[in-house]
N, C-alpha and C positions, 0 to 999 in steps of 0.2 A: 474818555467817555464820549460817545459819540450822541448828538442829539436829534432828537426825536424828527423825522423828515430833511436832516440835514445829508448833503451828497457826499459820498467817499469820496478819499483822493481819488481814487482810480476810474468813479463816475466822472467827477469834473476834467481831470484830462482829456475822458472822452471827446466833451464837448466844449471843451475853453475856446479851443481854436473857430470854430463858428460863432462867435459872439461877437459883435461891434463894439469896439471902446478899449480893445485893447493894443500893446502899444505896437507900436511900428503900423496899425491902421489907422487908417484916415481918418481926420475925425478928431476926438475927446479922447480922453483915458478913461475909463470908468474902474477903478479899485473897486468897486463893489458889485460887480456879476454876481459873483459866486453867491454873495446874500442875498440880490436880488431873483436867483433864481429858486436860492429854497426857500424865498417868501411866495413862489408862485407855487412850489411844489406843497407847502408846509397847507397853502389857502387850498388848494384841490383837494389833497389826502385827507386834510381836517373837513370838508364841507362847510367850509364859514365864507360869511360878506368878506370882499378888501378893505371894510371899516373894522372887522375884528381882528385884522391882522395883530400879532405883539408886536412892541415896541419898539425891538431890536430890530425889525426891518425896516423902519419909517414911516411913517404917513401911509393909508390907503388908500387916500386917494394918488402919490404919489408912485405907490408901486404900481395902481392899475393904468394909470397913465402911461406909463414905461412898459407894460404890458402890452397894452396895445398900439403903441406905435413900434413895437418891435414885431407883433402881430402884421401891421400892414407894411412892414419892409421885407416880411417873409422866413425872419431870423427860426421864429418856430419849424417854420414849414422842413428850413435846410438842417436844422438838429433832431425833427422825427423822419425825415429823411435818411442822415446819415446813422442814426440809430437803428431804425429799422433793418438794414443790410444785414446785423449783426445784432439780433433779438436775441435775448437771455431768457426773455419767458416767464421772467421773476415774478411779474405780476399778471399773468396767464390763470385765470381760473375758472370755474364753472362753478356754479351759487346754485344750491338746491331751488331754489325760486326761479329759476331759469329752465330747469330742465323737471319739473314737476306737473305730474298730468292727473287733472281729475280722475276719480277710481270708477267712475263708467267710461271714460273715454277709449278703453282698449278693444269694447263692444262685446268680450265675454261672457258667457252667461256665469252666476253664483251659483256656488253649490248648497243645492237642496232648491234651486228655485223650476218652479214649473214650468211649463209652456202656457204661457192664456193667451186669448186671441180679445182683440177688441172687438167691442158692440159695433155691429154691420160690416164685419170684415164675412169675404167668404165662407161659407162652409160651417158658420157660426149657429148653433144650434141649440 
C-alpha cells in the first residue's frame, strides 16, 4: 500500500543521486532524504504551514530549515533541472478557473437583442 504523497521507487531513483548526504559524498550521510523529501512533497500538495507537518517527518521547524538550506545550495534547482529534460506531464493541467471568460467578453450580440443606440450618439432621433 502506497501512501498518500509518498514517491515511487522509480521516482526516487530519479533523483537520489542529486541529493547531498549520500554516501561516498562529501559530507554527512543523511538516511533520511527520501522522508525528507516527501515531507516537502506531502507540505505542497497538502497546502498546510511546516508546523502541520505529521509526525513521522519530524519537527517543522526542522524540515523547513533543511528546506531551505538545501534551497540556498541550489540542490532544488539541479533536481527540477534534471527533471525537467524528461517531463511526464503528470501534473500538467488546465483548471476551468483558468481558462473561463465572462459570457460578454466574446463581444457578440444575443439573440433576440436589438440594436439601440445611446442618448447623443449620432443620428439618434
Amino acid at each position: 500500500m502506497t501512501r498518500r504523497y509518498a514517491l515511487r521507487d522509480d521516482q526516487w531513483a530519479r533523483i537520489e543521486g542529486f541529493l547531498p548526504g549520500r554516501g561516498g559524498h562529501v559530507g554527512g550521510t543523511a538516511a533520511d532524504n527520501r522522508l525528507f523529501v516527501e515531507a516537502v512533497l506531502y507540505r505542497y500538495r497538502a497546502g498546510i504551514p511546516w508546523r502541520d507537518l505529521p509526525e513521522r517527518f519530524g519537527t517543522g521547524k526542522s524540515v523547513h530549515q533543511r528546506f531551505g538550506r538545501w534551497a540556498k545550495s541550489g540542490v532544488w534547482e539541479r533536481v527540477f533541472a534534471a527533471l525537467g529534460t524528461d517531463a511526464d506531464n503528470e501534473y500538467a493541467m488546465l483548471d476551468a478557473t483558468i481558462v473561463r471568460a465572462h459570457q460578454h467578453s466574446a463581444g457578440a450580440r444575443k439573440k433576440g437583442a436589438t440594436a439601440t443606440r445611446r442618448w447623443g450618439a449620432a443620428g439618434a432621433g
